[in-house]
N, C-alpha and C positions, 0 to 999 in steps of 0.2 A: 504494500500500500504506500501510496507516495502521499503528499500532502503537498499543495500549491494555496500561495495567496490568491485570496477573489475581495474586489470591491464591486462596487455597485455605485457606480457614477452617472449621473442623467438619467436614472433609470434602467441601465443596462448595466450587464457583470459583465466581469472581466478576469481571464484566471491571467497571474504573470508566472514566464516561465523566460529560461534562461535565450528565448525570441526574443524578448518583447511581452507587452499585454497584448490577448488575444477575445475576443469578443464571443461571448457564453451563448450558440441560437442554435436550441433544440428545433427552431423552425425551420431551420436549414440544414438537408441533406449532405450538401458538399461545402465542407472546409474550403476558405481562400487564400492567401499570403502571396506578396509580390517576391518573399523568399523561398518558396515552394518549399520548403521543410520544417516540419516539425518534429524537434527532439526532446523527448524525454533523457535529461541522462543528471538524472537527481538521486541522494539517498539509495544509492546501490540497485538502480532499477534504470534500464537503458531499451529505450524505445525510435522508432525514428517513421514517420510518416509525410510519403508525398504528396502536397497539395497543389491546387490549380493557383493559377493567377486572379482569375474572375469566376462570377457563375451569374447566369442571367443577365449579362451586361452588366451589373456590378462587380465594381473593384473595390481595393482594400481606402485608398484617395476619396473615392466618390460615399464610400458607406462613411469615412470620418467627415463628409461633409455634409451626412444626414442625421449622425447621432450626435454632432458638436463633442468629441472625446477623442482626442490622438491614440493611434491603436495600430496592431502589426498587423494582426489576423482575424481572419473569425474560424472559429471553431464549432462544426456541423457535426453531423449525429453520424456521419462516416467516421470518425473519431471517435466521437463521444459513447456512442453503442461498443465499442470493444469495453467498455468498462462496467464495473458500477462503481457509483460516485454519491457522494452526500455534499449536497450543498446545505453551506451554514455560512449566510451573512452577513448575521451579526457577530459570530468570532474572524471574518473576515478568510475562512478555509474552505477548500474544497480537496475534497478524500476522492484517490481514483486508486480500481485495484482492480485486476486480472480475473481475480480469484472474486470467490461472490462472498461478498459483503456479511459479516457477522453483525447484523444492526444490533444484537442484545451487548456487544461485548466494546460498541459504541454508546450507548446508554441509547440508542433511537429506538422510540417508543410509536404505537399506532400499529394500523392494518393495514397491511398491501395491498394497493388496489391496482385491478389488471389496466393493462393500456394497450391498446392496436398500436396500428404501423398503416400510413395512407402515404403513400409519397415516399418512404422517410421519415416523415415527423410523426412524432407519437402520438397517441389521442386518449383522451380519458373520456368516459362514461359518464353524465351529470346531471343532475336534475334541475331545472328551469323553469318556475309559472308552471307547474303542472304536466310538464312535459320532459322524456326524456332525450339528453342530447349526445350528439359527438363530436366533444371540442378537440382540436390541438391543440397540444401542451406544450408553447412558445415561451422560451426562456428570452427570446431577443425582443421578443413585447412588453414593452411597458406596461398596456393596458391590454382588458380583455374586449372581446369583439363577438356581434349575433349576426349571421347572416339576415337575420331580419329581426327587429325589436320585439318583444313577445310582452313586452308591457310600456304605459305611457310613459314620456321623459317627466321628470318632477320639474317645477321652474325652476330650481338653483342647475340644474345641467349646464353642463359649459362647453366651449368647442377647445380643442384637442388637433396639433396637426402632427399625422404619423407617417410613418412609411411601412410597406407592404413589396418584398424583392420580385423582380415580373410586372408591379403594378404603379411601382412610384407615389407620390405621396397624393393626401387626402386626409381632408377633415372630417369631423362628428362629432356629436354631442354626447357627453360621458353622462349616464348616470349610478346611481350605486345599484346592484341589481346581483340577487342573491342565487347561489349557485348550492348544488347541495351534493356528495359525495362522503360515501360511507356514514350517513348519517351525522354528520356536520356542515355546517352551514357556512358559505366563503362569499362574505360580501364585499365584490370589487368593484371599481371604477369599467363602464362597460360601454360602448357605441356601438352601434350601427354600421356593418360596411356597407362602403358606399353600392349599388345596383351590381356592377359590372363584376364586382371583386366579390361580394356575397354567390354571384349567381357561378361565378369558377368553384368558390369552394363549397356549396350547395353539390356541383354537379362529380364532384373529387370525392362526396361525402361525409362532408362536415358540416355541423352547423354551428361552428366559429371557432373561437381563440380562448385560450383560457392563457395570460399574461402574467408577467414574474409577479406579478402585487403579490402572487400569492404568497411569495417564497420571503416577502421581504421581511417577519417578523417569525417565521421556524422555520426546523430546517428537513431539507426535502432529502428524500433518498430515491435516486433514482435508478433500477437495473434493468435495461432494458434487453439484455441477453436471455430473463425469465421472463419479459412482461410484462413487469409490475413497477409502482414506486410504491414511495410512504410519505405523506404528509403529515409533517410532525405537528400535536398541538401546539398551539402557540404557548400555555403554559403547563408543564411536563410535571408528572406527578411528586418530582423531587425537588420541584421548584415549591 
């Protein structure tokens, strides 16, 4: 098991490793770096993966000119899926290991909940207004996202400008809008994709985005070699 620093700047993580900071997007399939490699060679563990330049006509230039954050790479779920990993960002760490994850012998508490694979990006099962959904589990979203609003905006909603990779950027109005897994309830900041971008991911088989807010107050464990994560409560039985 290696251990790497992770911030959370603008909204976005970031693990730093002896690249560079590289940008944390479970929403993205393919890893980028205008250095095409990445090396693990930390704490007695030596790793080394080839990356593209661009993907989707985004570069590594053009993505620090949409997230406002200088950054070397991003880091996609062609990477990220050889692991399991526990994101914790408020001890500022993130845990990656080969081997599968001992969550008891890390004090991570909670139930594993299963997640597909659409694309590449993972998806989790969620309960919504009465309905059940299938979000992607987007570590490089700020906020989460419905392909179509399932309930009215409240007046304090506010607009929100993001970006989407394939679809460039767009506004929406956030409001708070509760989300339910494993029997807890996750109330995030949530919009509206725009028509064109709801109706791709409509037709891919999702019905939207479920965004890091989740992550920013416990911490996640995610293995996707079994198919599951763990979202940890926010306040842990020993706390």
């Amino acid at each position: 098991m290696i251990t790497m620093k992770l911030t959370y700047e603008k909204s976005h993580l970031f693990m730093h490793t002896p690249q560079g900071k590289w940008l944390v997007d479970t929403g993205a399939p393919t890893s980028i770096s205008p250095k095409t490699i990445l090396s693990f060679d930390l704490q007695g563990y030596q790793r080394s993966f080839e990356v593209q330049q661009n993907y989707m006509g985004l570069s590594i230039p053009s993505l620090i000119n949409l997230v406002g954050v200088e950054f070397d790479g991003l880091l996609g779920t062609d990477i990220l899926n050889e692991y399991d990993i526990l994101w914790d960002i408020k001890s500022e760490t993130m845990l990656l290991t080969e081997t599968e994850m001992d969550v008891r012998s890390i004090g991570l508490v909670g139930n594993e909940l299963g997640i597909g694979n659409i694309m590449g990006v993972p998806t989790l099962q969620v309960a919504c207004a009465g309905q059940s959904l299938t979000m992607f589990f987007d570590t490089g979203a700020p906020y989460s996202y419905l392909t179509k609003s399932l309930e009215p905006l409240p007046p304090s909603a506010h607009e929100v400008e993001d970006f989407l990779p394939g679809f460039g950027t767009f506004t929406t109005k956030l409001g708070q809008t509760s989300f339910e897994a494993d029997q807890t309830i996750y109330s995030l900041q949530t919009g509206e994709l725009p028509a064109l971008i709801g109706m791709s991911l409509s037709i891919a088989g999702s019905d939207g985005i479920i965004g890091n807010e989740i992550m920013a107050d416990r911490r996640i464990g995610y293995f996707p070699r079994r198919h599951t994560m763990l979202i940890e409560p926010m306040h842990r039985p020993d706390e």
